[in-house]
C-alpha angles and dihedrals in degrees: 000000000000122000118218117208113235127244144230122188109202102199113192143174124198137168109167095022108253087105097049085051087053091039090056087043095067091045095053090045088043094052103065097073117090114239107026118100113213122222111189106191128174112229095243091048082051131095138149095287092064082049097055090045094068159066109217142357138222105202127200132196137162107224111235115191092340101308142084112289135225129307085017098067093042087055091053090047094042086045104039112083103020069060095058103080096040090066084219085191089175140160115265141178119181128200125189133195113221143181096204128355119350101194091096093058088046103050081048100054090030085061095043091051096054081066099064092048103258138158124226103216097173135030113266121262121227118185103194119194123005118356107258142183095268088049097049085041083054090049094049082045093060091037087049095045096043088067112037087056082053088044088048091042091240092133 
C-alpha cells in the first residue's frame, strides 16, 4: 500500500505585508505535523489545479473597506465556477488582517465558499491592527491545527 501525504494549500493575498507574516505564520505552524505536505501559494500564483491537489486550504485576505481585498477576491472568482462540477467539498479555515473590523471580509468569503462546496472546520481568525506576537502565535495555532485534523483523518 502506498501511503500519500496529505496536503494543505495556504492562499493568501497581501499589499502592504501584514497578510504574507500571517500567511508564514500558519505554515510554520502547519508544518509541524508529520504527514501533511504545505503549499504556500500567493493569490495571484493559485488556480484550480492547486485546488484539486489538495486536501484542504488556509485562506488569507486583508480586509479593504469591508470587503475582501485584492488578489483574494480575484482567486475566489478565477476558482469558483471551473470548481462547480468537481464537488471540492474540502476543509478551510480562513484569517484576515484587518484594520478595523474583519467581519465584513469573513461573511464574504464565508458566502462565496459555500458555493464551492467547502467546509469551514475552525472559527475564522481575524488579527485586527498591527500584526503582534499573539496574532502571529493564533495563525501558527490554525495552521497547526489544519493539519494536524488532515494528519488524524478528521477531515
Amino acid at each position: 500500500m502506498v501511503w500519500m501525504k496529505k496536503r494543505l494549500l495556504i492562499v493568501y493575498h497581501s499589499q502592504s505585508g501584514a497578510t504574507a507574516r500571517l500567511a508564514a505564520a500558519v505554515c510554520e505552524g502547519a508544518r509541524r505535523e508529520d504527514g501533511v505536505e504545505v503549499i504556500l501559494r500567493r493569490a495571484w500564483d493559485a488556480g484550480m489545479d492547486d485546488l484539486l491537489q489538495c486536501d484542504a486550504v488556509a485562506l488569507g485576505a486583508a480586509e479593504n473597506s469591508g470587503s475582501v481585498a485584492g488578489a483574494m477576491k480575484d482567486f475566489l472568482d478565477r476558482t469558483y465556477y471551473p470548481a462547480q462540477p468537481r464537488q471540492l467539498n474540502l476543509a478551510y479555515g480562513l484569517f484576515i488582517s484587518a484594520g478595523n473590523d474583519g467581519r465584513g471580509a469573513v461573511a464574504q468569503m464565508q458566502r462565496i465558499l459555500s458555493g464551492y462546496p467547502l467546509k469551514q472546520v475552525c472559527e475564522p481568525l481575524i488579527c485586527r491592527g498591527e500584526v503582534n506576537p499573539q496574532a502571529l502565535a493564533r495563525c501558527e495555532e490554525l495552521g497547526q491545527t489544519l493539519a494536524a485534523g488532515l494528519a488524524f483523518g478528521i477531515f
